[in-house]
PyMOL Python script that loads the backbone (N, CA, C, O; Angstrom):
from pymol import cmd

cmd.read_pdbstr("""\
ATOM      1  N   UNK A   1      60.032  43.182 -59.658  1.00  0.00           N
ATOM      2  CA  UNK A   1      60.966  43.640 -58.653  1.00  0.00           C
ATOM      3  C   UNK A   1      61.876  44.721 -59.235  1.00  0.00           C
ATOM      4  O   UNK A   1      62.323  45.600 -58.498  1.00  0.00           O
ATOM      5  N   UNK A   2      62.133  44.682 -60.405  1.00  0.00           N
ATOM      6  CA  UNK A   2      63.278  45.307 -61.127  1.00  0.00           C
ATOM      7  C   UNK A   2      62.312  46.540 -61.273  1.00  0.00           C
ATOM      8  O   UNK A   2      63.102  47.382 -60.848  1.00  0.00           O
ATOM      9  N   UNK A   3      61.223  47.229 -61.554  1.00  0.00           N
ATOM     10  CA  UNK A   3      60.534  48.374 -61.515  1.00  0.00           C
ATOM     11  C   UNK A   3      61.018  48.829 -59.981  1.00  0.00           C
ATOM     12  O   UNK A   3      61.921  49.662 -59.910  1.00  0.00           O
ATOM     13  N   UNK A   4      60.563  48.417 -59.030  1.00  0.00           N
ATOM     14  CA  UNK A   4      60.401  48.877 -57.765  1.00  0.00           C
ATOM     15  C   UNK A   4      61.739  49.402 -57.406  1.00  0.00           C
ATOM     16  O   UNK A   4      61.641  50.430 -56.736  1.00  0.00           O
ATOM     17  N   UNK A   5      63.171  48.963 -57.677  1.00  0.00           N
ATOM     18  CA  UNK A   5      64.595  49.121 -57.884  1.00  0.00           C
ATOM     19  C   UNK A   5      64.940  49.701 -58.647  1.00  0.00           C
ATOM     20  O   UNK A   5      66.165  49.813 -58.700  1.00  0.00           O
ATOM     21  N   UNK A   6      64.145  50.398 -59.660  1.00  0.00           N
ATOM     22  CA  UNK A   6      64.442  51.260 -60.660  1.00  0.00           C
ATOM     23  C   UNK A   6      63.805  52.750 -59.801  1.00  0.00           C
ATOM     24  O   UNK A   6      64.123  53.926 -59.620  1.00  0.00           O
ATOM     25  N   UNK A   7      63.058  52.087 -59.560  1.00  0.00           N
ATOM     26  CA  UNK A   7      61.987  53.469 -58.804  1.00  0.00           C
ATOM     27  C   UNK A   7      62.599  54.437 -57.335  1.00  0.00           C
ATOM     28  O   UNK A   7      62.584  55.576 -56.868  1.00  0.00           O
ATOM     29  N   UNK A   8      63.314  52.487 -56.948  1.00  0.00           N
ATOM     30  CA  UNK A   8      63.998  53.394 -55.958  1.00  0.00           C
ATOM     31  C   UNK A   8      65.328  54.105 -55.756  1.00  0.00           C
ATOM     32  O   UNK A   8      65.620  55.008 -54.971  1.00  0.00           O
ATOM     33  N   UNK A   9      66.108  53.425 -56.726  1.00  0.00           N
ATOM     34  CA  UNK A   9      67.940  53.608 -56.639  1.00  0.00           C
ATOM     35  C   UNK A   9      68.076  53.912 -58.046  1.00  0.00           C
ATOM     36  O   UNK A   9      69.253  54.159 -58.309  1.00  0.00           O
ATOM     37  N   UNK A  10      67.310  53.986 -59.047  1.00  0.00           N
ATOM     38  CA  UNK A  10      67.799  54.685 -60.055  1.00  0.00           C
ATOM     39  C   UNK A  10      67.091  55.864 -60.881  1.00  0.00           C
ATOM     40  O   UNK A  10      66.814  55.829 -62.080  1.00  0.00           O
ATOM     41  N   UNK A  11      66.876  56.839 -60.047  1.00  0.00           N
ATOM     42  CA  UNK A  11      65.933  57.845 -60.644  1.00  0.00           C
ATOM     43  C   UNK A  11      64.672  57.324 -61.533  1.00  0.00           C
ATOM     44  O   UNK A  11      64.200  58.153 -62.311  1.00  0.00           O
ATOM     45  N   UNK A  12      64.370  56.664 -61.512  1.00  0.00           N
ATOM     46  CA  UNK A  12      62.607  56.275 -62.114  1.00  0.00           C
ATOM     47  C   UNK A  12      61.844  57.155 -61.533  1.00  0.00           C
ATOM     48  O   UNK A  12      61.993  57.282 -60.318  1.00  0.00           O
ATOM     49  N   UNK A  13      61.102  57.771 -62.038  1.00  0.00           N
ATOM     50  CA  UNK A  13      60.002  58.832 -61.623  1.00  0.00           C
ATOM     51  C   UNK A  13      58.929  57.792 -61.026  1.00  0.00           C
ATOM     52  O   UNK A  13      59.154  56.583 -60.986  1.00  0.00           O
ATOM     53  N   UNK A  14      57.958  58.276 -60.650  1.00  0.00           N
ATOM     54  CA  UNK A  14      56.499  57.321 -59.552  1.00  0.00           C
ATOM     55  C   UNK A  14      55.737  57.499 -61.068  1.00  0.00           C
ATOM     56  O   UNK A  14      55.936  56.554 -61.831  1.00  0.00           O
ATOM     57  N   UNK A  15      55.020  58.431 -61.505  1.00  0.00           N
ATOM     58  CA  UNK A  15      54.531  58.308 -62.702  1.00  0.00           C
ATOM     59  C   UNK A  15      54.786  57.028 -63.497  1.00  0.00           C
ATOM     60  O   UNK A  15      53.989  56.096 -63.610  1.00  0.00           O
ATOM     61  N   UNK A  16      56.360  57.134 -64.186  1.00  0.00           N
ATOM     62  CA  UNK A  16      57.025  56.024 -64.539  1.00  0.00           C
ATOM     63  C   UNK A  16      56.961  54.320 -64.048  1.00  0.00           C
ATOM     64  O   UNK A  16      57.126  53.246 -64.627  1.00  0.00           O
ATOM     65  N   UNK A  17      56.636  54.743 -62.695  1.00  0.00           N
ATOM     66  CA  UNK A  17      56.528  53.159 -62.229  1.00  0.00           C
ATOM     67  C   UNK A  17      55.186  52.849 -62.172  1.00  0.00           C
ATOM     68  O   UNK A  17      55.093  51.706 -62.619  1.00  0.00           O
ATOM     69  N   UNK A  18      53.951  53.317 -61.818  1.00  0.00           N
ATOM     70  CA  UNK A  18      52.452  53.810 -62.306  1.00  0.00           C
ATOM     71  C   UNK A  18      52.310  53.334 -63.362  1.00  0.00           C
ATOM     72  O   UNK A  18      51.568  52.353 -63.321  1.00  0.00           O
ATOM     73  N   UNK A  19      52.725  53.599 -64.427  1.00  0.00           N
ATOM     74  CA  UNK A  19      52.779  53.527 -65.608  1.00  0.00           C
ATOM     75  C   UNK A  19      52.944  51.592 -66.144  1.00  0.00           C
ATOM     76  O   UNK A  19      52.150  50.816 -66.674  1.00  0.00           O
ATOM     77  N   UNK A  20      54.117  51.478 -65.752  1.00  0.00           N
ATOM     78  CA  UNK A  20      54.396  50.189 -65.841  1.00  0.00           C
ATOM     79  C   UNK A  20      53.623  48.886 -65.132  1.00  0.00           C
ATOM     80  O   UNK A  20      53.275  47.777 -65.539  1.00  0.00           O
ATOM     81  N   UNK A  21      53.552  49.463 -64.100  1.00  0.00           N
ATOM     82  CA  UNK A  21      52.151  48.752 -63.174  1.00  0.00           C
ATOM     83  C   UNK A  21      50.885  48.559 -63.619  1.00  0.00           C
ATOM     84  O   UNK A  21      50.168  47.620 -63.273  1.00  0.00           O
ATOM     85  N   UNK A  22      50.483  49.735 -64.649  1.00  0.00           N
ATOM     86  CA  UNK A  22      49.099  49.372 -64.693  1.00  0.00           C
ATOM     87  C   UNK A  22      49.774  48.685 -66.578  1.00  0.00           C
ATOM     88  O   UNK A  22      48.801  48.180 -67.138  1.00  0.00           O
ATOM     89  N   UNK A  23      50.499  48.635 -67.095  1.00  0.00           N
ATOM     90  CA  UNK A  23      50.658  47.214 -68.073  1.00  0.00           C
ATOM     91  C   UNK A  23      50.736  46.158 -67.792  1.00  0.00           C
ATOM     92  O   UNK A  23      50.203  45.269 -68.457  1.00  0.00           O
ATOM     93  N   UNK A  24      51.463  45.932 -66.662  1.00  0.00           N
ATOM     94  CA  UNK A  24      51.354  44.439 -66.417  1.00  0.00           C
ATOM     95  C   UNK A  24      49.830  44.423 -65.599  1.00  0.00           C
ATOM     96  O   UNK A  24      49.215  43.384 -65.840  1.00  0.00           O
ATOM     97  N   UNK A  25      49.203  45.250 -64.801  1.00  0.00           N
ATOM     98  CA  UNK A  25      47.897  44.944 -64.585  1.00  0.00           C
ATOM     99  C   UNK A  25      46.821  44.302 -65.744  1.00  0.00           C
ATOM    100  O   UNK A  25      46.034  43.356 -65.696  1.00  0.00           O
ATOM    101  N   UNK A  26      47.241  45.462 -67.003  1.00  0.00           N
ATOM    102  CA  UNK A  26      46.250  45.077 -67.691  1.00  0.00           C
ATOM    103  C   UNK A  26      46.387  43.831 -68.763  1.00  0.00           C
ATOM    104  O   UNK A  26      45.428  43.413 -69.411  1.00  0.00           O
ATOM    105  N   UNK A  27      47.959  43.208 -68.867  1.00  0.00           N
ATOM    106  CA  UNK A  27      48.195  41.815 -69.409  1.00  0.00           C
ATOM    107  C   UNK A  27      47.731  40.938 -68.674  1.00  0.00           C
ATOM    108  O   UNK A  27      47.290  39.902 -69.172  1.00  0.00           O
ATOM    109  N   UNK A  28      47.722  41.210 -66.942  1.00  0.00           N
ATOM    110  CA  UNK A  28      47.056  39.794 -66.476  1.00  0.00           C
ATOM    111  C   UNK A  28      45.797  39.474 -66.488  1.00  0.00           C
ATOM    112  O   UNK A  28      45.345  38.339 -66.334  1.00  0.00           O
ATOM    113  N   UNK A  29      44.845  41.036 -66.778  1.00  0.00           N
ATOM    114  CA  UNK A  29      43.777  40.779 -67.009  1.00  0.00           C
ATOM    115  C   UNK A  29      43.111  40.046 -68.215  1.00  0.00           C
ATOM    116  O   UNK A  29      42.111  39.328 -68.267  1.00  0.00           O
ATOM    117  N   UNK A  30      44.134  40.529 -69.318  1.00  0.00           N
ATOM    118  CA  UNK A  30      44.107  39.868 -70.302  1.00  0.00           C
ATOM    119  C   UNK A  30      44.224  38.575 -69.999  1.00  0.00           C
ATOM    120  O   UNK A  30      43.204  37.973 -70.333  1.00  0.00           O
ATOM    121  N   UNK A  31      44.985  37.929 -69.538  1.00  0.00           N
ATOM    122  CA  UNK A  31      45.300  36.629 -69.715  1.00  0.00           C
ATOM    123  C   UNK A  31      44.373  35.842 -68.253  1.00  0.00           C
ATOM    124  O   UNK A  31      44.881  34.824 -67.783  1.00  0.00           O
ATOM    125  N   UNK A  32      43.408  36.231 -67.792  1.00  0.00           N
ATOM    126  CA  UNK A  32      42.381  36.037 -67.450  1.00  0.00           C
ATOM    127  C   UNK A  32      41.206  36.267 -68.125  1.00  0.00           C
ATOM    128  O   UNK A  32      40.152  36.795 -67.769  1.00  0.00           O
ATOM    129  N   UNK A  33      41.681  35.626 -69.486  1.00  0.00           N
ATOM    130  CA  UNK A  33      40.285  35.956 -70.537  1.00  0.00           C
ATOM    131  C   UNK A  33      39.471  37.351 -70.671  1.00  0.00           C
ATOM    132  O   UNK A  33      38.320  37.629 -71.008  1.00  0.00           O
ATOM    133  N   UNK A  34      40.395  37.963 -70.327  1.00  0.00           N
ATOM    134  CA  UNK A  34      38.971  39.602 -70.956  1.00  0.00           C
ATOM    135  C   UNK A  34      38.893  40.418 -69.635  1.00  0.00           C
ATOM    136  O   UNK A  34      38.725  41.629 -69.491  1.00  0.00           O
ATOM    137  N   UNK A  35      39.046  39.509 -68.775  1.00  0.00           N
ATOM    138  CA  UNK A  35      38.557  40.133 -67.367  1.00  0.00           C
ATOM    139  C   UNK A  35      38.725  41.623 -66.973  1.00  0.00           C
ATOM    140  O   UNK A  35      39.907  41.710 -66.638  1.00  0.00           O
ATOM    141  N   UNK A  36      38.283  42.545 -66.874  1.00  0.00           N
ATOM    142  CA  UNK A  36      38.381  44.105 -66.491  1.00  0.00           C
ATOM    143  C   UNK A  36      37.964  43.856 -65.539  1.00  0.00           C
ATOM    144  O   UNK A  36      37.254  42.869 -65.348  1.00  0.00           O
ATOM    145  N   UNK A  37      38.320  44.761 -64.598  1.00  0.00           N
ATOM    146  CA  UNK A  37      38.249  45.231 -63.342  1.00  0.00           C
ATOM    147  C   UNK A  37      38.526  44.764 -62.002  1.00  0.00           C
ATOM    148  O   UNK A  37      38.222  45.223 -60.901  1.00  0.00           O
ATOM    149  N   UNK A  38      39.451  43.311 -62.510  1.00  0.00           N
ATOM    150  CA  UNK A  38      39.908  42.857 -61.206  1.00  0.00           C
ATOM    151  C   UNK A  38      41.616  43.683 -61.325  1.00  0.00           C
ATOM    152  O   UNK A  38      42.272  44.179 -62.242  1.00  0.00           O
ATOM    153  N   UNK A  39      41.757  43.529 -60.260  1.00  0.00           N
ATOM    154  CA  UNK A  39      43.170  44.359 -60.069  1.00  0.00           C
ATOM    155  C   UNK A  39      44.750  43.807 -59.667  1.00  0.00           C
ATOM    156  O   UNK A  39      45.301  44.853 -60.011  1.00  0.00           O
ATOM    157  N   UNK A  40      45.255  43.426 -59.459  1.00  0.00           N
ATOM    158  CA  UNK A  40      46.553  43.173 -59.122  1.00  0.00           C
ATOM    159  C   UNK A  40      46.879  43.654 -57.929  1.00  0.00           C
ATOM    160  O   UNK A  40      46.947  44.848 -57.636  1.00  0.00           O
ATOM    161  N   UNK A  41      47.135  42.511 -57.055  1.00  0.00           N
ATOM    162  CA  UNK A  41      47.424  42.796 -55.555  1.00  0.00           C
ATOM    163  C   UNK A  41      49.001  42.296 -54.858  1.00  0.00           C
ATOM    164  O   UNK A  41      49.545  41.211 -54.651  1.00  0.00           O
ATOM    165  N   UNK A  42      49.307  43.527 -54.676  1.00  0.00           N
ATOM    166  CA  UNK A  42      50.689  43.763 -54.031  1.00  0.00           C
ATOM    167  C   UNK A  42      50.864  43.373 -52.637  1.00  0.00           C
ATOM    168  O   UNK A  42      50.270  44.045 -51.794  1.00  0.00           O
ATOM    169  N   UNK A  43      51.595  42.382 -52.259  1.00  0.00           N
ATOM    170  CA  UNK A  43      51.837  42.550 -50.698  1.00  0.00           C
ATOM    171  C   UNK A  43      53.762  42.710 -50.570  1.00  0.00           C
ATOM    172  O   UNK A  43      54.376  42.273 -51.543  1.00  0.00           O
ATOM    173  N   UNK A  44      54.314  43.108 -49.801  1.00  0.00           N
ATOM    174  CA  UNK A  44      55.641  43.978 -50.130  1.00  0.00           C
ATOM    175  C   UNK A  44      56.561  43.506 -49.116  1.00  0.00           C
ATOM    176  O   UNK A  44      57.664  44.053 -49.140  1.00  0.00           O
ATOM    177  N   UNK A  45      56.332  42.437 -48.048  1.00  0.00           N
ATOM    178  CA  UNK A  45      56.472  41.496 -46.895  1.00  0.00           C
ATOM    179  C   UNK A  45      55.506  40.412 -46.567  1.00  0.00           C
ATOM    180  O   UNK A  45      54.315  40.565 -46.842  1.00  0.00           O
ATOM    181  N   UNK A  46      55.825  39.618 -46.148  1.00  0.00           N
ATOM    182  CA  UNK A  46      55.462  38.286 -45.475  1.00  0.00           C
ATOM    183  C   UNK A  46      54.871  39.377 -44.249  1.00  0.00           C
ATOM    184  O   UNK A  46      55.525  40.270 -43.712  1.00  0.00           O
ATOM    185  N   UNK A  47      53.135  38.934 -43.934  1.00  0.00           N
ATOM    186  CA  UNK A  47      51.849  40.089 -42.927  1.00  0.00           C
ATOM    187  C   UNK A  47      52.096  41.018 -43.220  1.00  0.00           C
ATOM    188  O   UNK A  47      52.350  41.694 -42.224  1.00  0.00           O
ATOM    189  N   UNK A  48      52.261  41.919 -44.704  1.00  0.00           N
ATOM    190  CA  UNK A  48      52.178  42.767 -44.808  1.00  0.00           C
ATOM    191  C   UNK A  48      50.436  43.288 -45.689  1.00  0.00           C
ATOM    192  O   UNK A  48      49.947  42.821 -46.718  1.00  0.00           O
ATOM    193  N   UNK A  49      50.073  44.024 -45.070  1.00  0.00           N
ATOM    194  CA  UNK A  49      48.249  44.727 -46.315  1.00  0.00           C
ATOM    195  C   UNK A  49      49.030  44.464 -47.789  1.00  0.00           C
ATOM    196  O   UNK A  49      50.215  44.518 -48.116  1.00  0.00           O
ATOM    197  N   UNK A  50      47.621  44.113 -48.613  1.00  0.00           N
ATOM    198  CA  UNK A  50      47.795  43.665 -49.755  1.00  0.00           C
ATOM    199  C   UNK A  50      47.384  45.732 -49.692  1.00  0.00           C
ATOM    200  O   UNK A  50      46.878  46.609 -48.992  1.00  0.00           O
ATOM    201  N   UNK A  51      48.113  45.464 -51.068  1.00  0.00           N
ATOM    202  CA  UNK A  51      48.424  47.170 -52.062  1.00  0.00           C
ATOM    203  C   UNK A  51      47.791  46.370 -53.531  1.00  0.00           C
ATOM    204  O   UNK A  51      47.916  45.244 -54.013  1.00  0.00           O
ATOM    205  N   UNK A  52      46.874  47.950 -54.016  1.00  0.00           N
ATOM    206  CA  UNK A  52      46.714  47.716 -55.217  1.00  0.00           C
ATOM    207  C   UNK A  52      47.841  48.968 -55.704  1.00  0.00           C
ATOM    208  O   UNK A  52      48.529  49.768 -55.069  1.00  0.00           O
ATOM    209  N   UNK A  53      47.638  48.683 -57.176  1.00  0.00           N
ATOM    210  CA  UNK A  53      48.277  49.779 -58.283  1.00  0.00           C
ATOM    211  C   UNK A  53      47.483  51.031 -58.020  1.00  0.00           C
ATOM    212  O   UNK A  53      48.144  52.060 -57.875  1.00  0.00           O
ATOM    213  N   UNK A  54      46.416  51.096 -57.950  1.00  0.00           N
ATOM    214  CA  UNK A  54      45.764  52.335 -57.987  1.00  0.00           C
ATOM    215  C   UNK A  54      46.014  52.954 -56.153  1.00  0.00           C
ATOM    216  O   UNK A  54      45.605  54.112 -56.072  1.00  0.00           O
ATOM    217  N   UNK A  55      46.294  52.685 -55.468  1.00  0.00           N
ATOM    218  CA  UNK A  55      46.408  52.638 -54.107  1.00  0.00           C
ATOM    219  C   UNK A  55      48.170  53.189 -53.594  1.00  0.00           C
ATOM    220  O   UNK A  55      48.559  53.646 -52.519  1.00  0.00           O
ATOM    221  N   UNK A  56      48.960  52.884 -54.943  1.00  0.00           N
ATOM    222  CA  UNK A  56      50.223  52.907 -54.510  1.00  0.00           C
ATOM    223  C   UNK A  56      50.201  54.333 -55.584  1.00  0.00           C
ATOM    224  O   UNK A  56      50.988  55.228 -55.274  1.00  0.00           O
ATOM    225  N   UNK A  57      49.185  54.581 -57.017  1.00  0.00           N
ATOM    226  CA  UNK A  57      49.474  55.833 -57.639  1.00  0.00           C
ATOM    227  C   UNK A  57      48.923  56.646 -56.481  1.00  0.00           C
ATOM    228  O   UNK A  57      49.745  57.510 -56.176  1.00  0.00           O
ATOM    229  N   UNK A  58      48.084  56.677 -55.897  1.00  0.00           N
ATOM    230  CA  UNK A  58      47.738  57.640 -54.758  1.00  0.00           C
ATOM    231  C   UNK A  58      48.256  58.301 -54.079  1.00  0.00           C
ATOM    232  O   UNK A  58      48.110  59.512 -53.911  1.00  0.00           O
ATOM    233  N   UNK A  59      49.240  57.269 -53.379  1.00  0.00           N
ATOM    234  CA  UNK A  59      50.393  57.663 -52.206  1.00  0.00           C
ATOM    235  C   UNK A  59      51.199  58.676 -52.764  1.00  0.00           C
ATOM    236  O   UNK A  59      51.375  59.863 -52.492  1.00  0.00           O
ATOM    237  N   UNK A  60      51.890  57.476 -54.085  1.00  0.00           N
ATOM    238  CA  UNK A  60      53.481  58.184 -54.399  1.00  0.00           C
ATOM    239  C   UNK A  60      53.157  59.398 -55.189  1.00  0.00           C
ATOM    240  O   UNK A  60      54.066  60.127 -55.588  1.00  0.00           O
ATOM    241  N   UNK A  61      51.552  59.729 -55.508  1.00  0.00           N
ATOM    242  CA  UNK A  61      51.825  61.361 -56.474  1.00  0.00           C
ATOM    243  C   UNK A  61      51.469  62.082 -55.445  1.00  0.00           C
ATOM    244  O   UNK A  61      50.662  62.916 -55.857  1.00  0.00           O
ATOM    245  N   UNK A  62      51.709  62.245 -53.912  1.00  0.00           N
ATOM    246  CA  UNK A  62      51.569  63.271 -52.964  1.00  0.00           C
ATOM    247  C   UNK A  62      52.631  62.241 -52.084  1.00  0.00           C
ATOM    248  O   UNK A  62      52.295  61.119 -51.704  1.00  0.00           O
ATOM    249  N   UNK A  63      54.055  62.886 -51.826  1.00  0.00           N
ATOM    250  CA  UNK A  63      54.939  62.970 -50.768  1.00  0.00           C
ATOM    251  C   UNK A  63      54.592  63.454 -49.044  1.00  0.00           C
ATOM    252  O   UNK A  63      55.316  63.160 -48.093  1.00  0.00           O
ATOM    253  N   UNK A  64      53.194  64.325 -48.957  1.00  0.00           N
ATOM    254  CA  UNK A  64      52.945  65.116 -48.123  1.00  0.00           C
ATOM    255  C   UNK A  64      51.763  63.183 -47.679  1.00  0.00           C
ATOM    256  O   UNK A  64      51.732  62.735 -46.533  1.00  0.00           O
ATOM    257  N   UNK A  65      51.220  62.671 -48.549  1.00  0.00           N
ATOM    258  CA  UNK A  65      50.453  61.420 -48.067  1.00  0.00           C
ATOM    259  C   UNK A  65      50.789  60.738 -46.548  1.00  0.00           C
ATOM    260  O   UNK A  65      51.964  60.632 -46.198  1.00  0.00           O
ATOM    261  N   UNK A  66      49.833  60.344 -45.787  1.00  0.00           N
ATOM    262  CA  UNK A  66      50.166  59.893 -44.938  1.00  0.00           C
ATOM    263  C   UNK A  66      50.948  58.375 -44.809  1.00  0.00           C
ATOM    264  O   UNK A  66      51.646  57.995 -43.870  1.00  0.00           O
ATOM    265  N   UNK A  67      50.704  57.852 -45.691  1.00  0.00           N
ATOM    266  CA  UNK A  67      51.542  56.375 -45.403  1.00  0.00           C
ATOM    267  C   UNK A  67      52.580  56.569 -46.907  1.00  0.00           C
ATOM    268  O   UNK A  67      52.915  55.526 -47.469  1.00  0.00           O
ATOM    269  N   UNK A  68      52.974  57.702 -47.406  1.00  0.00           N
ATOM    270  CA  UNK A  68      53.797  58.030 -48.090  1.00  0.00           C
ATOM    271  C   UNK A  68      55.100  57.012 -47.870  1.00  0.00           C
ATOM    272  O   UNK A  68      55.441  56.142 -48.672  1.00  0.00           O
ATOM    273  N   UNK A  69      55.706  57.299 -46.685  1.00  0.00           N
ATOM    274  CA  UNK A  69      57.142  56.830 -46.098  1.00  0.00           C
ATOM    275  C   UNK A  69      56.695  55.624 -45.469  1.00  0.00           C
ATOM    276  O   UNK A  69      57.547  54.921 -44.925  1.00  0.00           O
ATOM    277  N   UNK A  70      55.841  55.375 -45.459  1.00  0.00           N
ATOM    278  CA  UNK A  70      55.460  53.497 -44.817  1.00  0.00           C
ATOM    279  C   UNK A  70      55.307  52.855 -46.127  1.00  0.00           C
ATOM    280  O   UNK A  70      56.041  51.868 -46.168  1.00  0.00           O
ATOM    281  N   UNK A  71      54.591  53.034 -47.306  1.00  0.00           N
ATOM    282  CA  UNK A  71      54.913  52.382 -48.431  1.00  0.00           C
ATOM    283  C   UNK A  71      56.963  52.209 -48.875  1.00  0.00           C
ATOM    284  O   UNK A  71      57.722  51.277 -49.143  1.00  0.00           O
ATOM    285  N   UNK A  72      57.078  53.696 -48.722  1.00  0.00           N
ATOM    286  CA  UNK A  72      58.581  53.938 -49.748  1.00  0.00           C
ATOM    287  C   UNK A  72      59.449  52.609 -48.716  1.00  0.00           C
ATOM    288  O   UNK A  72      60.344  51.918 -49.203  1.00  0.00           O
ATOM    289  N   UNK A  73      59.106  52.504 -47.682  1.00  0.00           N
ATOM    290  CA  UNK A  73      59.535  51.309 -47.079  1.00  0.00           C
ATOM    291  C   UNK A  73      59.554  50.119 -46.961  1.00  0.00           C
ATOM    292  O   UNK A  73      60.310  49.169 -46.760  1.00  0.00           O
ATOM    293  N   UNK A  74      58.104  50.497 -47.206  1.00  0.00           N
ATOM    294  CA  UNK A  74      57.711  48.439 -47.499  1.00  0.00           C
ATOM    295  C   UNK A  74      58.282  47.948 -49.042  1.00  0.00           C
ATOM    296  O   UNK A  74      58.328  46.827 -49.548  1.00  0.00           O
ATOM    297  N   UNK A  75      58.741  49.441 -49.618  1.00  0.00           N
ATOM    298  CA  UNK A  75      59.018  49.032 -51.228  1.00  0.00           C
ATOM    299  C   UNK A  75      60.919  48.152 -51.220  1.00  0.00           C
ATOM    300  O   UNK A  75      61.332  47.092 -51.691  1.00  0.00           O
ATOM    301  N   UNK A  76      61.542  49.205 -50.487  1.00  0.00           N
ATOM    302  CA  UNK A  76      62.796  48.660 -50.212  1.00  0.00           C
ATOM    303  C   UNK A  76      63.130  47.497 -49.207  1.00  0.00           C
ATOM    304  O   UNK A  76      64.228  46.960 -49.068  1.00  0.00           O
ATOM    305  N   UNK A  77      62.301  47.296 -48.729  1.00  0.00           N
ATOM    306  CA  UNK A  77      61.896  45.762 -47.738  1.00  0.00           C
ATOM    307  C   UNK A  77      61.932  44.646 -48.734  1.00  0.00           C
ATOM    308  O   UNK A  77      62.664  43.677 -48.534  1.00  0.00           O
ATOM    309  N   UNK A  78      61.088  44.744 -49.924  1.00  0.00           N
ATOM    310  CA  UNK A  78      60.577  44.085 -50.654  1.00  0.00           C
ATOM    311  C   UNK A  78      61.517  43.593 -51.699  1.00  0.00           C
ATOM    312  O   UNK A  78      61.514  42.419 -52.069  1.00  0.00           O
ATOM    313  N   UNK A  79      62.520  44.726 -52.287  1.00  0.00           N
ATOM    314  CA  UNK A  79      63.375  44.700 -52.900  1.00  0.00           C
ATOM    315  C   UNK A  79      64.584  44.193 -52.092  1.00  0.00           C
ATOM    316  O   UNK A  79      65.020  43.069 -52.343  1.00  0.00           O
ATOM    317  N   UNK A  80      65.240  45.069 -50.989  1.00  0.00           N
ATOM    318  CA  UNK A  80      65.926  44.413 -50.904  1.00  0.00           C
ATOM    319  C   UNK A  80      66.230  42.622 -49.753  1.00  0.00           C
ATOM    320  O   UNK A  80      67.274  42.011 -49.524  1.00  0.00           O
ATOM    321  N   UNK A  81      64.875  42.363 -49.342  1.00  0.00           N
ATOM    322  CA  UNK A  81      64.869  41.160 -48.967  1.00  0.00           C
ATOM    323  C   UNK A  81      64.181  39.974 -49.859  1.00  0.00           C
ATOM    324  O   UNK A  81      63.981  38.826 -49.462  1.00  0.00           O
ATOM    325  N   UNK A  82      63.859  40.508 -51.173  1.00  0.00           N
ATOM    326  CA  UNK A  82      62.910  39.281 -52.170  1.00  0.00           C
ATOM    327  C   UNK A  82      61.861  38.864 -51.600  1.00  0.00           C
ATOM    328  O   UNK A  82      61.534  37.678 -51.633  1.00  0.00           O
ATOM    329  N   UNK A  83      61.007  40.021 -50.837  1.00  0.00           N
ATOM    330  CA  UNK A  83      59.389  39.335 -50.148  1.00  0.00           C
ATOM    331  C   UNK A  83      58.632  39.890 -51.255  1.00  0.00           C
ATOM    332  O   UNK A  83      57.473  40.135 -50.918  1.00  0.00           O
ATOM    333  N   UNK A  84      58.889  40.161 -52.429  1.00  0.00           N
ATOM    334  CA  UNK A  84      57.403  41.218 -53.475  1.00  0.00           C
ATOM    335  C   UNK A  84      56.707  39.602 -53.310  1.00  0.00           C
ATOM    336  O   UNK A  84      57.330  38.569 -53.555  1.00  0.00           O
ATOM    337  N   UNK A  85      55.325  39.669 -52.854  1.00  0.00           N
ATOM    338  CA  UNK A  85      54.336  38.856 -53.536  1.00  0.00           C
ATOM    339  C   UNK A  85      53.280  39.584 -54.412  1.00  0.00           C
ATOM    340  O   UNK A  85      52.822  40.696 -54.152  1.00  0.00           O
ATOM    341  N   UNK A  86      52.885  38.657 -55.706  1.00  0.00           N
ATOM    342  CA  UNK A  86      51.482  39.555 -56.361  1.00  0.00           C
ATOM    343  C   UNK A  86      50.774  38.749 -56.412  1.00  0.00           C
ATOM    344  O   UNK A  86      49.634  38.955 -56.828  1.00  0.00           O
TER     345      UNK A  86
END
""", "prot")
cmd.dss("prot")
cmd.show_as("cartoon", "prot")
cmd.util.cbc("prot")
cmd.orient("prot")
C-alpha cells in the first residue's frame, strides 16, 4: 500500500513503482518454490478486474493510455479506503 501512496502523493516516479512491483513479484515467486511465470494479481476495490504488474507498467508509461485515469483511480480508492487485495 505504502508504494501506491508514494506513487501517488509523494512524487514516486511509475518507473519507480514498476520497479518495486516486479521485486515483490519476483520474492513471491520465489517463495512458491522456484515458480516463474506466475504473476501477482492486483485487485484495487472490492468487484474490481484483477491487474497484473505488467498490465499496470503498460498503462502508467503512456498518460495518453486509455484506462490511464481509471487505473490512477482505482489506485487512490485503494489507498485511500484499504481495499488493495493481492
Amino acid at each position: 500500500m505504502e508504494l501506491f501512496y508514494n506513487y501517488l502523493y509523494e512524487d514516486t516516479d511509475a518507473g519507480t513503482l514498476v520497479s518495486e512491483l516486479k521485486k515483490i513479484e519476483a520474492l513471491a515467486q520465489q517463495s512458491l518454490r522456484g515458480s516463474t511465470g506466475e504473476c501477482v494479481l492486483f485487485r484495487f476495490f472490492e468487484g474490481g478486474k484483477l491487474t497484473t504488474v505488467g498490465d499496470m507498467e503498460k498503462v502508467l508509461a503512456a498518460p495518453c493510455h486509455p484506462n490511464y485515469a481509471q487505473l490512477q483511480e482505482a489506485l487512490k480508492r485503494a489507498v485511500l479506503r484499504n481495499e488493495l487485495q493481492v
